[in-house]
MOPAC internal coordinates of N, CA, C and O (Angstrom, degrees):
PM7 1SCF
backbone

  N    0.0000 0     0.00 0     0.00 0    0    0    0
  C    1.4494 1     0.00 0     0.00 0    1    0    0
  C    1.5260 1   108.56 1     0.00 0    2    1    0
  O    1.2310 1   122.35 1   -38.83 1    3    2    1
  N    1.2608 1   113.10 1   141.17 1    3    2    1
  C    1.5149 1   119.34 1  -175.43 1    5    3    2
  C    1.3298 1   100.85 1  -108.48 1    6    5    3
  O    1.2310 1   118.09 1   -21.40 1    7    6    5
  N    1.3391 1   121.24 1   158.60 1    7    6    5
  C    1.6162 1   135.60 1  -151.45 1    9    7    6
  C    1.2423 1   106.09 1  -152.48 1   10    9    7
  O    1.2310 1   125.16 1   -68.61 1   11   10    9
  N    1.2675 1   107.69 1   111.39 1   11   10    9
  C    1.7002 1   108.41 1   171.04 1   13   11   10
  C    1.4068 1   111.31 1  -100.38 1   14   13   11
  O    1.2310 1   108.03 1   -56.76 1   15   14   13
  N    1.5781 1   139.95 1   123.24 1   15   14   13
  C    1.0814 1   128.12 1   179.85 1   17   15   14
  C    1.4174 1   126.64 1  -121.30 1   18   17   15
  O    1.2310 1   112.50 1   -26.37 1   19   18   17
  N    1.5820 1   131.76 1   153.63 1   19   18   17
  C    1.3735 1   117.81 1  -151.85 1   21   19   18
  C    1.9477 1    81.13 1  -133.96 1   22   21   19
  O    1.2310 1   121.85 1   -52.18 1   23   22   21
  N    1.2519 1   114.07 1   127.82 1   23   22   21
  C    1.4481 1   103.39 1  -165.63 1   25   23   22
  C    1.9259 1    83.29 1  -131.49 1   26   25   23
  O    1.2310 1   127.64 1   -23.96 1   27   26   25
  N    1.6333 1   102.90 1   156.04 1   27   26   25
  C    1.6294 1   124.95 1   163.73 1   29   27   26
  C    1.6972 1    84.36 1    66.70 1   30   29   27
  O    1.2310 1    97.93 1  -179.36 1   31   30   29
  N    1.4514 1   157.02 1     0.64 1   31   30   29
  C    1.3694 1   138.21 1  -165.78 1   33   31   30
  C    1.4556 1    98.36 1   -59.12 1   34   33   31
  O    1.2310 1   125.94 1   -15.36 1   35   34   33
  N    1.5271 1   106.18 1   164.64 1   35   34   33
  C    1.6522 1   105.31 1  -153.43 1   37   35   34
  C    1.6493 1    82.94 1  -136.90 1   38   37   35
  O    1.2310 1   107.68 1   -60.44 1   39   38   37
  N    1.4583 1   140.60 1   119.56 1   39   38   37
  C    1.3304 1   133.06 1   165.85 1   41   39   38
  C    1.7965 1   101.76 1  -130.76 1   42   41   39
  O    1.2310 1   132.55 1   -33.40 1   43   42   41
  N    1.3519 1    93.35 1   146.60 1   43   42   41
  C    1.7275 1    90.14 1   176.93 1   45   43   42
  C    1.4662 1    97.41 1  -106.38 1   46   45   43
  O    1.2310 1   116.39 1   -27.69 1   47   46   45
  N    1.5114 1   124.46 1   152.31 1   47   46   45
  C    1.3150 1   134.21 1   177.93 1   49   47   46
  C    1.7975 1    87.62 1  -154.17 1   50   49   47
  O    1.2310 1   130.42 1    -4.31 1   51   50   49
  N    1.8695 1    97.51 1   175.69 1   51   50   49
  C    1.2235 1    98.01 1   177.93 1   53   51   50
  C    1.9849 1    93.71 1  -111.57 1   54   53   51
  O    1.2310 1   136.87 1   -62.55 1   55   54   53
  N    1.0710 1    84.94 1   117.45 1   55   54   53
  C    1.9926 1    90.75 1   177.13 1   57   55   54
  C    1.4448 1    99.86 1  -125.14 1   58   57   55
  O    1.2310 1   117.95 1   -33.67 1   59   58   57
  N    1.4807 1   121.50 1   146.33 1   59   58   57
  C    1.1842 1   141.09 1   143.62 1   61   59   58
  C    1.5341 1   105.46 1   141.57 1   62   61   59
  O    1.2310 1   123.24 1    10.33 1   63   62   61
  N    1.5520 1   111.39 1  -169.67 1   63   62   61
  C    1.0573 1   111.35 1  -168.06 1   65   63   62
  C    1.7197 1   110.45 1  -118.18 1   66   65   63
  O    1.2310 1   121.64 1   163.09 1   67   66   65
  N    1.2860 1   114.46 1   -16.91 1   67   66   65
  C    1.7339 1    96.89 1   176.39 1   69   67   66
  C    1.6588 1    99.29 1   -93.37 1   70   69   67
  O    1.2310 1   138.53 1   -22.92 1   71   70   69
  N    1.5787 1    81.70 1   157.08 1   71   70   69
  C    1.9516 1   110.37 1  -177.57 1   73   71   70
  C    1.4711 1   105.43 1   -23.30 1   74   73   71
  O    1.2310 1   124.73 1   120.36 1   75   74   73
  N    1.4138 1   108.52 1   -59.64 1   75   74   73
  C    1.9216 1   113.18 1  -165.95 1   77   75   74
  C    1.9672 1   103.40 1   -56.47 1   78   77   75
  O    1.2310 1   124.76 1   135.60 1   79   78   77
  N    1.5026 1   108.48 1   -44.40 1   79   78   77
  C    1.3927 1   119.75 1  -170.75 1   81   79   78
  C    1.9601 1    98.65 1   -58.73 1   82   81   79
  O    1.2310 1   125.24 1   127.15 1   83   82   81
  N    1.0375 1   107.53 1   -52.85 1   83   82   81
  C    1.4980 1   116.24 1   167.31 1   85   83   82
  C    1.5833 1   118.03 1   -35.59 1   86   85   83
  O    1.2310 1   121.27 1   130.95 1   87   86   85
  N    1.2726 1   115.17 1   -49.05 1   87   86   85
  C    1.8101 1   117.37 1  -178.42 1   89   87   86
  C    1.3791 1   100.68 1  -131.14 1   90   89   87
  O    1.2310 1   108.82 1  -135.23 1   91   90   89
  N    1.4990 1   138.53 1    44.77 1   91   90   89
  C    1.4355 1   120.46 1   138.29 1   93   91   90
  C    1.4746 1    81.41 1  -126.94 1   94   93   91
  O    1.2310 1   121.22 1   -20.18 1   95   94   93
  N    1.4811 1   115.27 1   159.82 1   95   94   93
  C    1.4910 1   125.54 1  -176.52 1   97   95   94
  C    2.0286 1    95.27 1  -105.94 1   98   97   95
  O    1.2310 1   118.49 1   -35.63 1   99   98   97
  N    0.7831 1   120.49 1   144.37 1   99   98   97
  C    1.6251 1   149.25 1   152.50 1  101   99   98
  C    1.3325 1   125.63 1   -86.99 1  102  101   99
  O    1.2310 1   120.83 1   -35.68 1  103  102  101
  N    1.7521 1   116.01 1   144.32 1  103  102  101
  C    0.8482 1   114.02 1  -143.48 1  105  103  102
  C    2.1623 1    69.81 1  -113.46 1  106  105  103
  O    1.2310 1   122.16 1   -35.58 1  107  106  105
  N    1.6202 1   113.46 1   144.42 1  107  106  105
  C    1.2919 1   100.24 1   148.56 1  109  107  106
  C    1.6266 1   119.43 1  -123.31 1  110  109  107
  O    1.2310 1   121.11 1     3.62 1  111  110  109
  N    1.3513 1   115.48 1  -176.38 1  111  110  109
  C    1.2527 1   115.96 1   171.87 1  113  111  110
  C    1.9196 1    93.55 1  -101.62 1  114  113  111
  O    1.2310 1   130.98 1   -28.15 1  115  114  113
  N    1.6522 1    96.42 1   151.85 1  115  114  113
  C    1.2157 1    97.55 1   158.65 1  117  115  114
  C    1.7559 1   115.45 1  -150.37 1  118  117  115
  O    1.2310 1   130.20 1   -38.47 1  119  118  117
  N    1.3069 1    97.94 1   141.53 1  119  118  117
  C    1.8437 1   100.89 1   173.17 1  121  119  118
  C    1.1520 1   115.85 1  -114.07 1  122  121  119
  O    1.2310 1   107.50 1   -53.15 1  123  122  121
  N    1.9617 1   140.92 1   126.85 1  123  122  121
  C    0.6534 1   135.75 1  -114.49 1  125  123  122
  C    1.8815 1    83.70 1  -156.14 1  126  125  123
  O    1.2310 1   107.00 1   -35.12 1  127  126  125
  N    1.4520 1   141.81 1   144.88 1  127  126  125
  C    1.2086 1   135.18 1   163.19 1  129  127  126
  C    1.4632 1    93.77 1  -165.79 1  130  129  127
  O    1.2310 1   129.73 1   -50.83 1  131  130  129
  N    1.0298 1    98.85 1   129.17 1  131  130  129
  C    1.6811 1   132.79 1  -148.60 1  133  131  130
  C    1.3678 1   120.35 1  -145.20 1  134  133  131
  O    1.2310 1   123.02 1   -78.88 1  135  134  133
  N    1.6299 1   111.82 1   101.12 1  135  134  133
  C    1.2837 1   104.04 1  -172.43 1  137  135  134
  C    1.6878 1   127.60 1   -75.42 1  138  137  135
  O    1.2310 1   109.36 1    -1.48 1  139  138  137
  N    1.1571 1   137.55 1   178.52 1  139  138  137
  C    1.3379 1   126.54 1  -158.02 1  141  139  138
  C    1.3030 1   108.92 1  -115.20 1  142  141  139
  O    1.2310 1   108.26 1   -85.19 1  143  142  141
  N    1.5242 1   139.55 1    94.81 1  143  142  141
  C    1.2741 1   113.44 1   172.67 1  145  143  142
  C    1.0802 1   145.27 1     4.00 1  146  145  143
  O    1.2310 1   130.61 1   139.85 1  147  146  145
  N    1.3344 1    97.13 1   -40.15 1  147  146  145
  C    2.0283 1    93.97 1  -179.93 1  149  147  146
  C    1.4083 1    80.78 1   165.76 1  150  149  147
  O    1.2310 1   120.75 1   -19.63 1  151  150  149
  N    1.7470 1   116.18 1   160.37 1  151  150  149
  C    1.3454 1   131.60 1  -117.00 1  153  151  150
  C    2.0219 1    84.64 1  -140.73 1  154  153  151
  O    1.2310 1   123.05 1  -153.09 1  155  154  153
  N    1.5928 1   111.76 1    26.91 1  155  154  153
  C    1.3339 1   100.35 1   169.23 1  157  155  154
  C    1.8585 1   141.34 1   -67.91 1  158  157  155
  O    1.2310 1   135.98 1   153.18 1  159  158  157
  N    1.4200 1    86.68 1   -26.82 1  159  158  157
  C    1.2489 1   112.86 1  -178.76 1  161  159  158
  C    1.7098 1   100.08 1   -78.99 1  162  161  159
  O    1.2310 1   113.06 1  -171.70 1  163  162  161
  N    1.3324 1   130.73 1     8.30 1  163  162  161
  C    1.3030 1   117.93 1   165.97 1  165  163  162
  C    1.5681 1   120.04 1   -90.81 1  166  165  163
  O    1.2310 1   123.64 1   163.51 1  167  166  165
  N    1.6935 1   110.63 1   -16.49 1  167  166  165
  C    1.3546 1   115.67 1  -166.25 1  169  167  166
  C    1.7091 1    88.18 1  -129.58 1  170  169  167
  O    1.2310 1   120.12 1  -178.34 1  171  170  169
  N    1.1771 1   117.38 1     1.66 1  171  170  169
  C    1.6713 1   108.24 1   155.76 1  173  171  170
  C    1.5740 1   130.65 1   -97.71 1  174  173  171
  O    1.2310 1   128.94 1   151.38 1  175  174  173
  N    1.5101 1   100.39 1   -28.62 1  175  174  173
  C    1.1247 1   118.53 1  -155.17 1  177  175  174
  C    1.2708 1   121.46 1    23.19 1  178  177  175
  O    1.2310 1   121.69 1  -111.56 1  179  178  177
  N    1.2607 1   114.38 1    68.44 1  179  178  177
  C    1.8349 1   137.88 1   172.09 1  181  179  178
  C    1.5647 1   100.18 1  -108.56 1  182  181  179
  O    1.2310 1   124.81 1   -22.23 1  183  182  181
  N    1.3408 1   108.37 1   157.77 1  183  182  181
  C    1.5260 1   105.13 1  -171.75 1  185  183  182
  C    1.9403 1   103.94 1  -102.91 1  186  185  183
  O    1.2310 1   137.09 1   165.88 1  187  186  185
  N    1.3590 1    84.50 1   -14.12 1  187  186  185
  C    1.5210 1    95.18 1   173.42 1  189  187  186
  C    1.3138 1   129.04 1   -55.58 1  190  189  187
  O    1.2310 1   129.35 1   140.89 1  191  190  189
  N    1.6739 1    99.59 1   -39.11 1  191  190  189
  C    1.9776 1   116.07 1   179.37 1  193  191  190
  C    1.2179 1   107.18 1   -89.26 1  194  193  191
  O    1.2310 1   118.77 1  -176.66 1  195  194  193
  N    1.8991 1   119.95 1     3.34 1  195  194  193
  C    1.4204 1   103.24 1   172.69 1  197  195  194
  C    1.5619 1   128.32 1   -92.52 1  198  197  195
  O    1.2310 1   119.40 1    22.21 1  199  198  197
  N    1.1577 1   118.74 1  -157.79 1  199  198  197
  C    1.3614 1   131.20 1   158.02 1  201  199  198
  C    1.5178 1   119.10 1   -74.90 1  202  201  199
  O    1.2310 1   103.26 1  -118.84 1  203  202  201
  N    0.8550 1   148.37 1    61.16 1  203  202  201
  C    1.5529 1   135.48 1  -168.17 1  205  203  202
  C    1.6928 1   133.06 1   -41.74 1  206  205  203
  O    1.2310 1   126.67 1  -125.68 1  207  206  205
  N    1.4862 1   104.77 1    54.32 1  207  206  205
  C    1.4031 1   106.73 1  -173.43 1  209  207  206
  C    1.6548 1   134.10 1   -28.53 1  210  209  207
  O    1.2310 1   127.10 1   143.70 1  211  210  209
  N    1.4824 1   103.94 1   -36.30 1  211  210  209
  C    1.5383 1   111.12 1   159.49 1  213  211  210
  C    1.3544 1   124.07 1   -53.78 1  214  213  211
  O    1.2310 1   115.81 1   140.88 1  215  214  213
  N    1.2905 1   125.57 1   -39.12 1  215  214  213
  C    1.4876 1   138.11 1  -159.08 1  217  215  214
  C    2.0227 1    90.54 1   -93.81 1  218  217  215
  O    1.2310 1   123.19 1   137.16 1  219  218  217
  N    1.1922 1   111.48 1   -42.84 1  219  218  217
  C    1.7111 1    95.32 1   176.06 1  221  219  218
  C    1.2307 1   112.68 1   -81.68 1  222  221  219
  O    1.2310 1   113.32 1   143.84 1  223  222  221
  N    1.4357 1   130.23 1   -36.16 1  223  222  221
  C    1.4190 1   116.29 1   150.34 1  225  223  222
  C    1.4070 1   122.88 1   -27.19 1  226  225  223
  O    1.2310 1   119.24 1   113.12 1  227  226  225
  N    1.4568 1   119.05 1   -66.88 1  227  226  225
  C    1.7527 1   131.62 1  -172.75 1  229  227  226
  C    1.3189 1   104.09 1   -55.69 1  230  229  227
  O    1.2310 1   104.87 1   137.67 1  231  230  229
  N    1.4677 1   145.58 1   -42.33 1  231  230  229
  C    1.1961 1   163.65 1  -102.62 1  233  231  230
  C    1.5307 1    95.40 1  -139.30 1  234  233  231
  O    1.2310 1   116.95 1   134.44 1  235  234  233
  N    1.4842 1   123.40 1   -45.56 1  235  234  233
  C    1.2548 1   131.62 1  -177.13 1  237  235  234
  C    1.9064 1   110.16 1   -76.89 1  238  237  235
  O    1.2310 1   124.94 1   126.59 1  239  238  237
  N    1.4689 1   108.11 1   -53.41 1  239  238  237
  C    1.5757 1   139.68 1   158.55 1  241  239  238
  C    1.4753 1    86.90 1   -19.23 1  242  241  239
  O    1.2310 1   127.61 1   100.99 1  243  242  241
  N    2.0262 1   102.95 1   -79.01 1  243  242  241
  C    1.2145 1    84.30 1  -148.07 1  245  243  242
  C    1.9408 1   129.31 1  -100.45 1  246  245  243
  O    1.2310 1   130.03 1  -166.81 1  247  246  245
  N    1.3304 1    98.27 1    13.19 1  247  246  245
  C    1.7466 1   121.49 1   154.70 1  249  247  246
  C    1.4126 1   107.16 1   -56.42 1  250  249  247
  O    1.2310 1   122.81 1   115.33 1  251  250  249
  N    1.1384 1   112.23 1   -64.67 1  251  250  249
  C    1.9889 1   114.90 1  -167.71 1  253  251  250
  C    1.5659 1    95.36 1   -74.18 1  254  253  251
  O    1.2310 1   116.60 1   162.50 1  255  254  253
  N    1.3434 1   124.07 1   -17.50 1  255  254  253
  C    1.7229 1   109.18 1  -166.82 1  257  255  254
  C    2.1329 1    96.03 1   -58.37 1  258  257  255
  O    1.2310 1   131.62 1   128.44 1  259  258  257
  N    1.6466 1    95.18 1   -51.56 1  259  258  257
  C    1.6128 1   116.62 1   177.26 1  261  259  258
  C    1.3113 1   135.90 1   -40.39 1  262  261  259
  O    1.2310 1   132.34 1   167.37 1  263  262  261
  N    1.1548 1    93.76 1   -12.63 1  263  262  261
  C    1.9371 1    97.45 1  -156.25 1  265  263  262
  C    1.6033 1   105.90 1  -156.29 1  266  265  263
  O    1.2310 1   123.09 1   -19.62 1  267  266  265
  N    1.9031 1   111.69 1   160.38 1  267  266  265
  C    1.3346 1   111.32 1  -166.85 1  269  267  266
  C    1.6508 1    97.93 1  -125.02 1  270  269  267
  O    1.2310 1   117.99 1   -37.76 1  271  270  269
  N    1.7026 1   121.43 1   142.24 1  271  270  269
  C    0.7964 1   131.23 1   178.33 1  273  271  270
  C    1.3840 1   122.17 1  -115.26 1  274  273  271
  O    1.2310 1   108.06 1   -65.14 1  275  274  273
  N    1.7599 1   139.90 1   114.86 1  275  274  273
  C    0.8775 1   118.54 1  -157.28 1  277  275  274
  C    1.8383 1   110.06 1   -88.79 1  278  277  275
  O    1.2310 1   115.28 1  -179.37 1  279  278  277
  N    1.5050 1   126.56 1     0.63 1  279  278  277
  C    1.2607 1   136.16 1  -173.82 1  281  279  278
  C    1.8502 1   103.97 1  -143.78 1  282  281  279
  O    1.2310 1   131.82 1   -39.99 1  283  282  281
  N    1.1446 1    94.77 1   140.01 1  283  282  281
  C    1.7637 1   101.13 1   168.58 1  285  283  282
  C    1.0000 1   108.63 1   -71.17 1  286  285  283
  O    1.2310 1   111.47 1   160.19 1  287  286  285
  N    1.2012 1   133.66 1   -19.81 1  287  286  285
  C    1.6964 1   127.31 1   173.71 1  289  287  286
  C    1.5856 1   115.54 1   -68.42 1  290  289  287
  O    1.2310 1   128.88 1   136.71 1  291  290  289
  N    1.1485 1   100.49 1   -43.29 1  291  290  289
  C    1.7430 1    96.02 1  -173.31 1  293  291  290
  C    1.7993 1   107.88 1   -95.43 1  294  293  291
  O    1.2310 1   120.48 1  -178.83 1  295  294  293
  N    1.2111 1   116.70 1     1.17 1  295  294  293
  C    1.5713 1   137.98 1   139.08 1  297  295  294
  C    1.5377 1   110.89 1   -36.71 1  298  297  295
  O    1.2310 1   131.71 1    90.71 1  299  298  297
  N    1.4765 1    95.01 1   -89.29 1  299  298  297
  C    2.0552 1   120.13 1   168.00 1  301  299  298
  C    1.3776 1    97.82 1   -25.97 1  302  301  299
  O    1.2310 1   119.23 1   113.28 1  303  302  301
  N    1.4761 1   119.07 1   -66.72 1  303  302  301
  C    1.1962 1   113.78 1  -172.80 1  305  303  302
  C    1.4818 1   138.06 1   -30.66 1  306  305  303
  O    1.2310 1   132.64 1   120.72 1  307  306  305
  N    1.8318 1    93.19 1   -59.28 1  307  306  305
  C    1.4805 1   122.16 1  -167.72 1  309  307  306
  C    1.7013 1    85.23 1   -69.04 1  310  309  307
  O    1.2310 1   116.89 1   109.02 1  311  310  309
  N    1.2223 1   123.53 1   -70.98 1  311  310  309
  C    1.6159 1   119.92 1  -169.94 1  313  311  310
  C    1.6683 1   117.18 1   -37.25 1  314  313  311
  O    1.2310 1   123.27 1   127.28 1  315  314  313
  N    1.1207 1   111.33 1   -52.72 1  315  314  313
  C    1.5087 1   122.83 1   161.42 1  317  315  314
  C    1.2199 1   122.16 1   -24.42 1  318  317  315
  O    1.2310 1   124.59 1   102.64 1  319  318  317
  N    1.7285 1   108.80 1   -77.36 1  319  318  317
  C    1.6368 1   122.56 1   140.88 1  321  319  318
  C    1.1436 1   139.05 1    -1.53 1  322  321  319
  O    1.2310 1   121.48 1   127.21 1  323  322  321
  N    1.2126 1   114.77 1   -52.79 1  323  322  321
  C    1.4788 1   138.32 1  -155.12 1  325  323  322
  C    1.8846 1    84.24 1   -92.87 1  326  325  323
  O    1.2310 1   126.76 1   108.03 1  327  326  325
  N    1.5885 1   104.61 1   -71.97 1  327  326  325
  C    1.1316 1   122.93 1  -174.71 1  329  327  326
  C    1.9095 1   116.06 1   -30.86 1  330  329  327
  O    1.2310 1   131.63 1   115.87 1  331  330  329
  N    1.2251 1    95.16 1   -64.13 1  331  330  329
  C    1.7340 1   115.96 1   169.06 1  333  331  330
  C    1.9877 1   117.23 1   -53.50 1  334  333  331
  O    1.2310 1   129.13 1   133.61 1  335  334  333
  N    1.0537 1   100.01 1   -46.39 1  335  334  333
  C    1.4393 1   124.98 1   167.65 1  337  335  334
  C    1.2598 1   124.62 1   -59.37 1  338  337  335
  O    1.2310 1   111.84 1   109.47 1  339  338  337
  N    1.2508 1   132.99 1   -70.53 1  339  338  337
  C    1.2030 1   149.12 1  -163.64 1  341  339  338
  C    1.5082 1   137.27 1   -82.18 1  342  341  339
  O    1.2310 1   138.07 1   147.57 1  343  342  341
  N    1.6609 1    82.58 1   -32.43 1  343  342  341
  C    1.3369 1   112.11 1  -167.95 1  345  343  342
  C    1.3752 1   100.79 1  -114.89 1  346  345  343
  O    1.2310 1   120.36 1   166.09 1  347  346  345
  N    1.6813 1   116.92 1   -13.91 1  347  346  345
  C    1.5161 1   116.01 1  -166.30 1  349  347  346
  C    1.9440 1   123.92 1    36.10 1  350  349  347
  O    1.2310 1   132.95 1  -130.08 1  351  350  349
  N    1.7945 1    92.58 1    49.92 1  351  350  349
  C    1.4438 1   101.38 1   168.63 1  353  351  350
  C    1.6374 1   105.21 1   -86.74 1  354  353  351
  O    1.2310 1   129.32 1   -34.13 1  355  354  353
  N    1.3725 1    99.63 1   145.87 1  355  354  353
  C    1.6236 1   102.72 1  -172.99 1  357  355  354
  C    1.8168 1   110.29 1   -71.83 1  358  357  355
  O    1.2310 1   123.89 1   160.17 1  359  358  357
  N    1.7506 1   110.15 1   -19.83 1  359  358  357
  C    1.4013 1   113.35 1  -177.42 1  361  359  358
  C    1.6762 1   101.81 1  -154.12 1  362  361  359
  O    1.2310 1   129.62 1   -10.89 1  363  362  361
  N    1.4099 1    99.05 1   169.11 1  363  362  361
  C    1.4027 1    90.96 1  -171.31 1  365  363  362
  C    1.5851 1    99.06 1  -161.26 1  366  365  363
  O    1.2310 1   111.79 1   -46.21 1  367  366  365
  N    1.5995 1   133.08 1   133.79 1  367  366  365
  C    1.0636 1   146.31 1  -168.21 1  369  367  366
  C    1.8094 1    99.44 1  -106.16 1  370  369  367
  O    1.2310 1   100.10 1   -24.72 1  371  370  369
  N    1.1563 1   153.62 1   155.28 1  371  370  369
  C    1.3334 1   163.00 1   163.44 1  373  371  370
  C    1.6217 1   106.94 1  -158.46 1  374  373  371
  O    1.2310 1   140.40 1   -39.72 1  375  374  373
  N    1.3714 1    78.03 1   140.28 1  375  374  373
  C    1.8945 1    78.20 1   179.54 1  377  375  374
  C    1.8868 1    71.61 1  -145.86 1  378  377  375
  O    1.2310 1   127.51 1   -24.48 1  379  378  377
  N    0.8658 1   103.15 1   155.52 1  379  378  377
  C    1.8146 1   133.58 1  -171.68 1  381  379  378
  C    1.9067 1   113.27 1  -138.89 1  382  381  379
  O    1.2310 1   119.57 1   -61.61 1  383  382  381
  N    0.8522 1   118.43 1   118.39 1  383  382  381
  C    1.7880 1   125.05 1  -169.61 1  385  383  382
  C    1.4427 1    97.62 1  -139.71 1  386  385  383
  O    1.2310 1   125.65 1   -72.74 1  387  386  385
  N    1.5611 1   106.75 1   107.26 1  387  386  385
  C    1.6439 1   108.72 1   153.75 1  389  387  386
  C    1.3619 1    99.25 1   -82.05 1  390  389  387
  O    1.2310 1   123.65 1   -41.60 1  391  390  389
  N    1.8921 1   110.60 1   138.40 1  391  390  389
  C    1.3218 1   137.63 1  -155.17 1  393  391  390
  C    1.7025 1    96.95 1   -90.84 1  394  393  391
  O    1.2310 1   112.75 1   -46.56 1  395  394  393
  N    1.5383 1   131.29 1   133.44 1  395  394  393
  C    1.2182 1   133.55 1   168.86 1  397  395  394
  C    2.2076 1   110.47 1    57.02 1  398  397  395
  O    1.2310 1   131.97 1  -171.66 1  399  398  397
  N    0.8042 1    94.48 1     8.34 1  399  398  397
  C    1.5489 1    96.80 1  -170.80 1  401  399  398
  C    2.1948 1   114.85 1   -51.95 1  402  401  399
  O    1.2310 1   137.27 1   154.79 1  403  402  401
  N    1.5599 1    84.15 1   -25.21 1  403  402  401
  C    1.4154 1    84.11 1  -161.73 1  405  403  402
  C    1.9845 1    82.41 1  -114.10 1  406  405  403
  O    1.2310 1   127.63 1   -29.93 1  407  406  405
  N    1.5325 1   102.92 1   150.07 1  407  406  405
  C    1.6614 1   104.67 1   171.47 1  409  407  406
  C    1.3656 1   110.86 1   -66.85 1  410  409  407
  O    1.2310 1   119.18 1   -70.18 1  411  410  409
  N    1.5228 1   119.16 1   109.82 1  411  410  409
  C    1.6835 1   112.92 1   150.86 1  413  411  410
  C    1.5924 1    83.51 1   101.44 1  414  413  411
  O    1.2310 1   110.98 1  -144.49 1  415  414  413
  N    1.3487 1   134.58 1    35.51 1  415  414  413
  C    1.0412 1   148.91 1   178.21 1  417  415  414
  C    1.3923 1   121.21 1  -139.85 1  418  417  415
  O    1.2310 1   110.91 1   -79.19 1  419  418  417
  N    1.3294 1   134.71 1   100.81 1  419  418  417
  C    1.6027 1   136.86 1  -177.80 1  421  419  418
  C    1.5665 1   109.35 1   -41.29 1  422  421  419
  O    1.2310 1   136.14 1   118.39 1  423  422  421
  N    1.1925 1    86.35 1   -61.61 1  423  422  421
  C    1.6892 1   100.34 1  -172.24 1  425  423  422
  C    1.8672 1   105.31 1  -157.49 1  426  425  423
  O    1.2310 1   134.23 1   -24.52 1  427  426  425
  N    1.4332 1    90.09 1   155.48 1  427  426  425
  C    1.7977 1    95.62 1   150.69 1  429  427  426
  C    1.5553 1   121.75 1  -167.62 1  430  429  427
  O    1.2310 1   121.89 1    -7.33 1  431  430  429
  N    1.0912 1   113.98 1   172.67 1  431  430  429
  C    1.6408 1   102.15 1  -139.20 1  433  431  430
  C    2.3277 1    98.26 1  -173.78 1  434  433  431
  O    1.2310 1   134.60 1    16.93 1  435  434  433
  N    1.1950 1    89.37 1  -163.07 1  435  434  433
  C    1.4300 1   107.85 1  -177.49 1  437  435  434
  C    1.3103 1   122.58 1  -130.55 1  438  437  435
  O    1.2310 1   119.59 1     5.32 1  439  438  437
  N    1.0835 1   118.40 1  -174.68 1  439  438  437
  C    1.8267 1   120.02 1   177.02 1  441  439  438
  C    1.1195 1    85.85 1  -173.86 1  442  441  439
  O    1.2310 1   122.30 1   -51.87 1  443  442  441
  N    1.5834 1   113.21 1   128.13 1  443  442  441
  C    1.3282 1   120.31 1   141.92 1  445  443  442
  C    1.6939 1   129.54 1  -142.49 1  446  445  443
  O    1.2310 1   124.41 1    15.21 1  447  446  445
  N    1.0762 1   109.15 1  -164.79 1  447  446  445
  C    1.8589 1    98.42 1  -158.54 1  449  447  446
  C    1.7438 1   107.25 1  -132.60 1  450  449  447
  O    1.2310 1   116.14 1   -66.49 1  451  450  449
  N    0.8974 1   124.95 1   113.51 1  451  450  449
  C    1.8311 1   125.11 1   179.13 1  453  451  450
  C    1.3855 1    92.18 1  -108.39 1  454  453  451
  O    1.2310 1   138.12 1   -27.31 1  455  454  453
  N    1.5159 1    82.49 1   152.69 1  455  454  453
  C    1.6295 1    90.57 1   133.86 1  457  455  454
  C    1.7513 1   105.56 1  -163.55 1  458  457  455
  O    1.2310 1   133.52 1    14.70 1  459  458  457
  N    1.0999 1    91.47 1  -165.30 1  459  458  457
  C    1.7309 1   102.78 1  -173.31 1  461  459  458
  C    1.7029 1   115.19 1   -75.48 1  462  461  459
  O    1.2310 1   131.80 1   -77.43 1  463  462  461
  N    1.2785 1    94.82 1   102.57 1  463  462  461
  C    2.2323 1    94.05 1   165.70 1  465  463  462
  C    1.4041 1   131.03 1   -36.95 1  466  465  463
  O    1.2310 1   126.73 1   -55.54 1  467  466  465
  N    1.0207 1   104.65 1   124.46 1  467  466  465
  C    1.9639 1    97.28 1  -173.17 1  469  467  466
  C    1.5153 1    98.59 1  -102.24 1  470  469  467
  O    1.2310 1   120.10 1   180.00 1  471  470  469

């Protein structure tokens, strides 16, 4: 299985659950590893048979720019979603980290794992 991965991506959305988290937006980190439909673009090298990592970046950017999430989990989720959906990746890794949120804490966040129903 081939793996495209999008690591440190930085999107602001408004997530959480108290009043202020509601109307100032946050910035998160996200890491992203994403398997590839199928592995044509290794013996074509056309950009056409690939994954377009820019375009699920842009695509991800601009879903969370829209909308408010009150948990990073059901965040992970929706990205996952999108990921599995959109992109028709057969599996999909997300880990989600609000940045400095906790004192004396870098970050903390989620990871979780899809993939496609047979």
């Amino acid at each position: 299985m081939d793996i495209i991965f999008l690591r440190e991506l930085k999107v602001t959305t408004l997530i959480g659950i108290y009043e202020r988290e509601k109307l100032v937006p946050q910035t998160l980190q996200l890491d992203l590893d994403i398997a590839v439909p199928d592995s044509r673009a290794c013996h074509t090298d056309n950009i056409n048979d690939a994954l377009d990592y820019a375009q699920v970046a842009l695509h991800i950017q601009s879903v969370l720019s829209e909308g408010h999430f009150s948990l990073l989990e059901s965040l992970a989720e929706h990205i996952a979603q999108i990921i599995l959906k959109d992109f028709n990746a057969p599996w999909v890794k997300v880990s989600v980290a609000k940045l400095q949120a906790i004192r004396n804490c870098k970050m903390v966040g989620i990871c979780i794992e899809r993939g496609q129903l047979k």
